[in-house]
N, C-alpha and C positions, 0 to 999 in steps of 0.2 A: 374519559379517554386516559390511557396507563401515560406513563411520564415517560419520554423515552430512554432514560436510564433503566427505567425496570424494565423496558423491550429489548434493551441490548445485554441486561442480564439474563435474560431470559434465552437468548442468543448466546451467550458466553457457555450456557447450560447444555445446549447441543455441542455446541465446538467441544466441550470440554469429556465429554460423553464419546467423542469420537475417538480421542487419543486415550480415554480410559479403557475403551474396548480394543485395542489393539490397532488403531486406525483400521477399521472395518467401513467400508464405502458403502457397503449396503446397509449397513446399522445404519449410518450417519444418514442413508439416506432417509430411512424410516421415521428418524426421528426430527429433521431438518422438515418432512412435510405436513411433521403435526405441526411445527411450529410455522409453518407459512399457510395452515389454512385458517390460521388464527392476524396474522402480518403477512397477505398474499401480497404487499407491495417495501417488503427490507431486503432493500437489494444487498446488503451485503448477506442473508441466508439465500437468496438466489444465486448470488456467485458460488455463494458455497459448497450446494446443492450441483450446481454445473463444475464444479472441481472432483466433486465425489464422483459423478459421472464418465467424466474424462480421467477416471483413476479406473472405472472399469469399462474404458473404450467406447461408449453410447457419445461418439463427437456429434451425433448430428442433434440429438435432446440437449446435448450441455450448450451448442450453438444457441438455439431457440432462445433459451434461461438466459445466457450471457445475451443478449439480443434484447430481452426482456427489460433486464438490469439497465442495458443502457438508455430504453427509454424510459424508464422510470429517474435515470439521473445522469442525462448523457456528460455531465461534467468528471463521473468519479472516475480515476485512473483506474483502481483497485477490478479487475478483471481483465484489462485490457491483454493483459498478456498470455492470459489462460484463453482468450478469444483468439489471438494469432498464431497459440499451438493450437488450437484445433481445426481452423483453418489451414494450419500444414499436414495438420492428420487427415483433413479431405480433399487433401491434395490440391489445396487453391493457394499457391506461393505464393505468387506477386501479391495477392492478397495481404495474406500473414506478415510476407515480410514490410509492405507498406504499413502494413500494423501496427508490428514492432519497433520500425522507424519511428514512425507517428509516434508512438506512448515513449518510447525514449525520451525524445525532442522534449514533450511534454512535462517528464520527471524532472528532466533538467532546467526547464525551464521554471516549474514552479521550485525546483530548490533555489535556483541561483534567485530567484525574484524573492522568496521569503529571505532568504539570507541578505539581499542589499537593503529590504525592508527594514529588518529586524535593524541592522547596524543605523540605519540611517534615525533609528528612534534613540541615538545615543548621540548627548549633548556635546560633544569631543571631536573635533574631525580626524586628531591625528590619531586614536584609539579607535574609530570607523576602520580608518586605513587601514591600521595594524591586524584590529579582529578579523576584516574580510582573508586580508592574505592571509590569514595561518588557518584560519577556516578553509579558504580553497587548497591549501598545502596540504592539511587533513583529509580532506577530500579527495585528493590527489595520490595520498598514502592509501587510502582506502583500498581505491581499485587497484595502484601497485602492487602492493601488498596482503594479496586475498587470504594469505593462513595466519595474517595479525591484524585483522579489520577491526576485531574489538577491541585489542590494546590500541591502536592509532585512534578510535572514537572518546575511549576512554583516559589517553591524553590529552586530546582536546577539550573536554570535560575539565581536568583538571585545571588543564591552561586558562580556560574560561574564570573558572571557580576564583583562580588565585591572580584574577587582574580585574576581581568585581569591584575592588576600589575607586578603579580607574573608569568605571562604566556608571553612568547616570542616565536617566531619560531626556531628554530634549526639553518637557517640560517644568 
């Protein structure tokens, strides 16, 4: 059995293949289905495959796929949102938009849950304190500020980097 680093190189190989052809949906699709009759259960070439589709309108195949995906890993966010546009595309709202909801609630919640995780492995309470708030402040810049998200990430970053003095593990 391949190691799964070499199955998601192998996957990186088609991704990569699709933005060298010009992002061609039907390239990608050709090639996305040698590579799943080889890995008919990587749900992230399944999403994929239902992205490519839903780039040339087949909502109700790219449904199926995403449908597929989830049960093969109904934990992973990663399609959730390509599921409730295409749900808006076959005209089932309350659907989608419950959807959308849903996978929101979700992002948020697994960020805010890694991020008190993360702090709370750091032996300091008042450096806990200090990282969460300028983390959520960063976070907060983010979505304000949608034409400088990557400078406000990459201050964070910085800020990070220049108070690892002050950060130790708990153990």
């Amino acid at each position: 059995m391949k190691k799964i680093h070499e199955i998601s190189k192998q996957f990186q190989e088609v991704y990569d293949y699709y933005f060298e052809n010009n992002g061609s949906p039907e390239s990608a699709i050709e090639r996305v289905n040698i590579f799943l009759k080889k890995y008919p259960y990587y749900s992230e070439a399944i999403i994929f495959k239902a992205r490519m589709l839903i780039a040339i309108e087949k909502h109700k195949e790219a449904l199926k796929l995403l449908k597929t995906a989830e049960l093969i890993d109904r934990w992973r966010l990663d399609g959730k949102f390509d599921k409730a546009e295409v749900l808006l595309e076959l005209n089932k709202k309350e659907e989608s938009l419950e959807l959308a909801a849903d996978t929101i609630n979700s992002y948020l919640k697994e960020l805010q849950s890694g991020i008190e995780s993360y702090v709370l492995s750091m032996d300091n309470q008042a450096i806990q304190k200090e990282l969460e708030e300028v983390i959520f402040q960063h976070i907060s810049l983010f979505f304000a500020k949608a034409d400088d998200q990557e400078a406000t990430m990459q201050n964070l970053k910085e800020y990070l980097l220049n108070n690892k003095g002050k950060i130790n593990p708990t153990v």
